[in-house]
Wavefront OBJ file of the C-alpha trace (Angstrom):
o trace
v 0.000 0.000 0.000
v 1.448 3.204 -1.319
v 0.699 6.752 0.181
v 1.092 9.730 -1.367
v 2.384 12.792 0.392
v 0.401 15.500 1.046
v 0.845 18.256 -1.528
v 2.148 21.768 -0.041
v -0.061 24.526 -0.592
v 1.962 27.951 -1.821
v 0.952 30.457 0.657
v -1.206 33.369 -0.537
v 0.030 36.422 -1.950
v -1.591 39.727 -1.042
v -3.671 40.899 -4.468
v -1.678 42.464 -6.576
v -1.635 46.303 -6.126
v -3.242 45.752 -2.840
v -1.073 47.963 -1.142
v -0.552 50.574 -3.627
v -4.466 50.736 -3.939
v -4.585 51.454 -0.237
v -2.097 53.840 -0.508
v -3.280 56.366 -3.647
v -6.215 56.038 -1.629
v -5.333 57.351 1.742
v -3.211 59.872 -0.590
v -5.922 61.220 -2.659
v -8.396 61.362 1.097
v -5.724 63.725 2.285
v -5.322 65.505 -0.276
v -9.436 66.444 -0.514
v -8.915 66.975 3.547
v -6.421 69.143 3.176
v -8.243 71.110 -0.314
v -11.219 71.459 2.293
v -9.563 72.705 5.243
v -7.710 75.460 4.094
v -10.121 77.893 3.522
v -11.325 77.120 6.973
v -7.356 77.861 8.148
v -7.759 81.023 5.745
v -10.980 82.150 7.428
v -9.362 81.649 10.699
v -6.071 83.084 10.098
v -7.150 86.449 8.943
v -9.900 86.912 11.066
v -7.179 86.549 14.329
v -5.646 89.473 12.065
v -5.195 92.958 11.676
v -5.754 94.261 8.557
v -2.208 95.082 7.670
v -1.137 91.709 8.244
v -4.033 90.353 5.686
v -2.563 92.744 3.350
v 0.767 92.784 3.746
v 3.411 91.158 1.298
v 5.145 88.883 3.926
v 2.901 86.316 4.610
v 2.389 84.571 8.088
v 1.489 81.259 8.910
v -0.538 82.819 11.599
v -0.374 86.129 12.847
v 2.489 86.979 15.835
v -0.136 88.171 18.122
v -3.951 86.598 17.526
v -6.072 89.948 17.453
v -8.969 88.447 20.046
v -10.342 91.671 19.593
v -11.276 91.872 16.640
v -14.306 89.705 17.762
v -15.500 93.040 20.508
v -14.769 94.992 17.442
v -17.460 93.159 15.415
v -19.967 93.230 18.401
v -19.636 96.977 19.252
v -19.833 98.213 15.848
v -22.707 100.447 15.896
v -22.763 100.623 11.816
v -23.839 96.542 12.073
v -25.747 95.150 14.750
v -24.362 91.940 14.483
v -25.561 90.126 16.758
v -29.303 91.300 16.337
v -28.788 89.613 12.564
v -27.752 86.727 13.907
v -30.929 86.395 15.478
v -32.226 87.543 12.687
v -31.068 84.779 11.031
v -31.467 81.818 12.997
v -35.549 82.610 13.757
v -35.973 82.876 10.431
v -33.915 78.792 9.260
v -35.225 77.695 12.550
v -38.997 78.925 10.994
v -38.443 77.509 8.000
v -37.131 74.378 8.847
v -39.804 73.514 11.201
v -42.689 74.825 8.582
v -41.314 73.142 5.747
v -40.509 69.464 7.697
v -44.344 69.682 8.555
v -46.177 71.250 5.463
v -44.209 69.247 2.819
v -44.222 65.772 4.642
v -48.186 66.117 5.172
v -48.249 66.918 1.540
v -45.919 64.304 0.466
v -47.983 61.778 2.890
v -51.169 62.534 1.678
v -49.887 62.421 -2.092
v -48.132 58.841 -1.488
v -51.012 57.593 0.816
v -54.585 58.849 0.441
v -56.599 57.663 -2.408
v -57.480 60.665 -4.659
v -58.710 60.236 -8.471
v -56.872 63.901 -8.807
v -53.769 62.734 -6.594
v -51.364 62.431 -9.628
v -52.559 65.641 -11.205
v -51.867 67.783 -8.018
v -48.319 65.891 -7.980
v -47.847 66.677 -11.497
v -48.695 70.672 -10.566
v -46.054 70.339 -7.843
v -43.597 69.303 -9.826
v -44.257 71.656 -12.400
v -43.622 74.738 -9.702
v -39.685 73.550 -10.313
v -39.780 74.159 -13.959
v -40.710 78.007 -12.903
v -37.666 79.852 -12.845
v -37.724 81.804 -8.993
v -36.434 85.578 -11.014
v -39.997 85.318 -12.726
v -41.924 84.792 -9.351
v -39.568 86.844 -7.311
v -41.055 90.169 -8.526
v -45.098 89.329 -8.036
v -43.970 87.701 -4.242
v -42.455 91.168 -3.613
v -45.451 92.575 -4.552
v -47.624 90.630 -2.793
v -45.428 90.702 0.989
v -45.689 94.136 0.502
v -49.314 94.762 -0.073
v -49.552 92.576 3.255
v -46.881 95.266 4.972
v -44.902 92.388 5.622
v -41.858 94.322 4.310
v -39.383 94.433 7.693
v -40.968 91.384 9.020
v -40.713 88.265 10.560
v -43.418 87.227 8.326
v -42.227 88.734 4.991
v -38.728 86.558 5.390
v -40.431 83.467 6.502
v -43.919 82.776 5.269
v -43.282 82.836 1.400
v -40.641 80.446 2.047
v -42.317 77.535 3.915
v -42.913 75.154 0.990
v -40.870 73.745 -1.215
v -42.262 71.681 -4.219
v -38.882 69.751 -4.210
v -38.975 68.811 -0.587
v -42.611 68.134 -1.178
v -41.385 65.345 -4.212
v -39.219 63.847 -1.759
v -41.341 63.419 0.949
v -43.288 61.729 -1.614
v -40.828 59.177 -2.985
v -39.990 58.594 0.242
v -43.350 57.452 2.047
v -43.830 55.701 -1.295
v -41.264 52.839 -0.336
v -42.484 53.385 3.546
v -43.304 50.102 4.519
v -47.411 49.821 4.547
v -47.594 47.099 7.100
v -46.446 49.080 9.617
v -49.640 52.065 8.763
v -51.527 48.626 8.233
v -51.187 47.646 11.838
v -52.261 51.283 12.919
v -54.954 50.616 11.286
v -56.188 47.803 12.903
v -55.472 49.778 15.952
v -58.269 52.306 14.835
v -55.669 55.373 14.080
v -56.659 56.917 10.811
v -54.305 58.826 8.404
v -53.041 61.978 10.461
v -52.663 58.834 13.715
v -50.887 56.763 11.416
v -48.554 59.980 9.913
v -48.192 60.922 13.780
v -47.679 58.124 15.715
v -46.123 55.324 13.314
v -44.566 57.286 10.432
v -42.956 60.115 11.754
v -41.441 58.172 14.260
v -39.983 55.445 12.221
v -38.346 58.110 9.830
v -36.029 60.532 11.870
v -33.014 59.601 9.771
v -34.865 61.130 6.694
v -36.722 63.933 8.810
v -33.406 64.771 10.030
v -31.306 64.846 6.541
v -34.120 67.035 5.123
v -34.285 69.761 8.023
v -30.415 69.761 7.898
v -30.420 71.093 4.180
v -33.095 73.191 4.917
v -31.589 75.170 7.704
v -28.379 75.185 5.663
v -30.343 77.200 2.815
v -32.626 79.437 5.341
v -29.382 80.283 7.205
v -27.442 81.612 3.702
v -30.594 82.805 1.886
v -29.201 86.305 0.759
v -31.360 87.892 -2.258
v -34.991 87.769 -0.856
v -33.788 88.850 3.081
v -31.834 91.749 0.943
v -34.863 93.013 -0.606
v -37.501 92.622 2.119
v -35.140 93.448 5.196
v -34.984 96.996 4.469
v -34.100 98.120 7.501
v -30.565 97.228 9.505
v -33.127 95.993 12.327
v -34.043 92.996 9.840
v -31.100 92.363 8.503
v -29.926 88.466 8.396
v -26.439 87.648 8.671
v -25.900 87.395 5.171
v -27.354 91.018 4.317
v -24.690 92.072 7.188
v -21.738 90.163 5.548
v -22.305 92.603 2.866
v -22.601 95.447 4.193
v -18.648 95.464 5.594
v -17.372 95.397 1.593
v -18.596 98.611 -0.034
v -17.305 101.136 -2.691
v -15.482 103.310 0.088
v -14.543 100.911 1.900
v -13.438 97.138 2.784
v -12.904 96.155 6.560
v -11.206 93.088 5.694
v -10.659 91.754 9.581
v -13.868 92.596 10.352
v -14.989 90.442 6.906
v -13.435 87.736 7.987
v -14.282 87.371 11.574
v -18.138 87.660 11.272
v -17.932 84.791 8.442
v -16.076 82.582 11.120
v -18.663 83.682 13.547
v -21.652 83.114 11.006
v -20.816 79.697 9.769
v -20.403 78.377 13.734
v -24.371 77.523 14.170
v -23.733 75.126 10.725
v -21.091 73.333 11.879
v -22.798 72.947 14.996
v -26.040 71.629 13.165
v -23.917 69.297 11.057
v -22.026 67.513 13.406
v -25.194 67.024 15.558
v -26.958 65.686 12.833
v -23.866 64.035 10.657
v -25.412 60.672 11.540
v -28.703 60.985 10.643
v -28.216 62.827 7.473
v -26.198 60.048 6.628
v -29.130 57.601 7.207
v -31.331 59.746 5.592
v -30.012 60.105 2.604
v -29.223 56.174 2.461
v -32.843 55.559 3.115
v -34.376 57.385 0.039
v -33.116 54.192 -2.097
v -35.443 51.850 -0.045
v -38.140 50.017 -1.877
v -41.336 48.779 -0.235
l 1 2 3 4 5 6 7 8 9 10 11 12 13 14 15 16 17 18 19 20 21 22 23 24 25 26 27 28 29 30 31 32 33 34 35 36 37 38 39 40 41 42 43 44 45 46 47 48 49 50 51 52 53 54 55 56 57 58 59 60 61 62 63 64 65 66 67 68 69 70 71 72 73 74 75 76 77 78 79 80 81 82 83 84 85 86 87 88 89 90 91 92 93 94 95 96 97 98 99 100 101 102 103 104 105 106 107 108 109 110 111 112 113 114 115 116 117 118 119 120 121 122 123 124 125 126 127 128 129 130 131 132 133 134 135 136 137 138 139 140 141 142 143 144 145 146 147 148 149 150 151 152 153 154 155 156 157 158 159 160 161 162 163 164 165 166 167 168 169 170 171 172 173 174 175 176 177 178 179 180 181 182 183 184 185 186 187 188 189 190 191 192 193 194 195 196 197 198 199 200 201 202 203 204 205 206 207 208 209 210 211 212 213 214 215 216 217 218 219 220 221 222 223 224 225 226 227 228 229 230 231 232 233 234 235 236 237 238 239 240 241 242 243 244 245 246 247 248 249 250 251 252 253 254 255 256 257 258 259 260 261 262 263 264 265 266 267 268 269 270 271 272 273 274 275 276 277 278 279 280 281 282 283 284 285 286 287 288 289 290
């Protein structure tokens, strides 16, 4: 009887390219980190600055002594109330935010949901509110906030604002591939539509809720061209009208530029890395199907 030795398996190689794969990788990851956090270094650097040193031909890493004062300077400017346009702007994206999470989901619910011959006409209307350019209905909204006397308002800045047709289409999609047994089971528990939107839905989509209201507050917070024109007055300013107002033909305050952008972009980086997670989810979840 004859055995047969057992035949020696050659080891494994790593995959070819493998490693250099992994490494153009992490390369090319810090190069986009470092592309996106320079201007944040640039923002930072000159606001800490005095305008000479933003200026100046010899440039600095950082300045030799950070100008922490240029933040009072900012604050006590009487020319810019600052901080009251800070307010000004985060009523008004707060506002927004919470008006169009609640107007557009009802109407995306109620489009996806409750049985209406004329359902798929009204949808079709929505939609075709985004082939309207917003310079042709930006002239007749003026007109009409200021036959109201909204001009200077709360009400002017937020209430023509507070739906979206495009948040309204994806609100749609998105209770489209909600999963019906869940409203199903409601059901049988005797909640009707606005129970079953309240208690069941809403609940079970906070990833998507929370993605949505992100970008919203994101494009409240930097609306510029409609605040402009209805916040007349300094007292309504938002912080984007105020930006402006430190670059004019006389004259360009550049530290003072620069520090109230660092200053006005804190509450977004606050609201994205509170929210980083769900907006993640959220955005995953408008793929799912049924």
């Amino acid at each position: 009887m004859t055995t047969t030795a057992p035949q020696l398996r050659k080891p494994r190689g790593k995959k070819r390219g493998g490693v250099l794969g992994n490494t153009g990788l992490y390369l090319a990851t810090g190069v986009a980190a470092f592309l996106f956090l320079v201007p944040f270094y640039l923002l930072v650097r000159n606001a800490l600055s005095t305008d000479a040193e933003i200026t100046g031909e010899h440039w600095k890493f950082f300045p030799t002594h950070l100008q922490w004062g240029n933040v009072s300077d900012l604050f006590d400017d009487t020319s810019v109330d600052f901080a009251r346009s800070m307010w000004n702007s985060l009523v008004v994206a707060v506002s927004m935010t919470v008006g169009i999470l609640l107007i557009c989901s009802l109407a995306g619910y109620a489009l996806a949901r409750i049985p209406y011959k004329h359902s798929n006409k009204i949808f079709y209307l929505v939609l075709g509110t985004l082939m309207v350019p917003t310079a042709v209905t930006f002239v007749p909204s003026f007109v009409l906030v200021s036959s109201l006397g909204w001009v200077d308002t709360y009400r002017g800045l937020i209430i023509p604002g507070l739906f979206s047709g495009f948040t309204c289409f994806l609100f749609r999609q998105y209770f489209l591939g909600f999963p019906k047994e869940l409203e199903e089971a409601a059901r049988v528990d005797g909640l009707g539509y606005w129970g079953a939107y309240w208690k069941v839905v809403v609940p079970n989509s906070l990833n998507f809720f929370a993605a949505i209201a992100t970008i919203t507050f994101i494009s409240g917070w930097n609306a510029f061209l409609w605040p402009l024109v209805i916040g007349q007055d300094p007292g309504a300013w938002t912080v984007q009208v105020a930006l402006s107002s430190y670059m004019t033909n006389q004259t360009v305050v550049f530290h003072q530029i620069f520090m109230a952008t660092a200053i006005s972009i804190l509450p977004l980086v606050f609201v994205f890395l509170f929210l980083q997670r769900w907006l993640v989810q959220g955005i995953a979840q408008t793929g799912i199907k049924g």
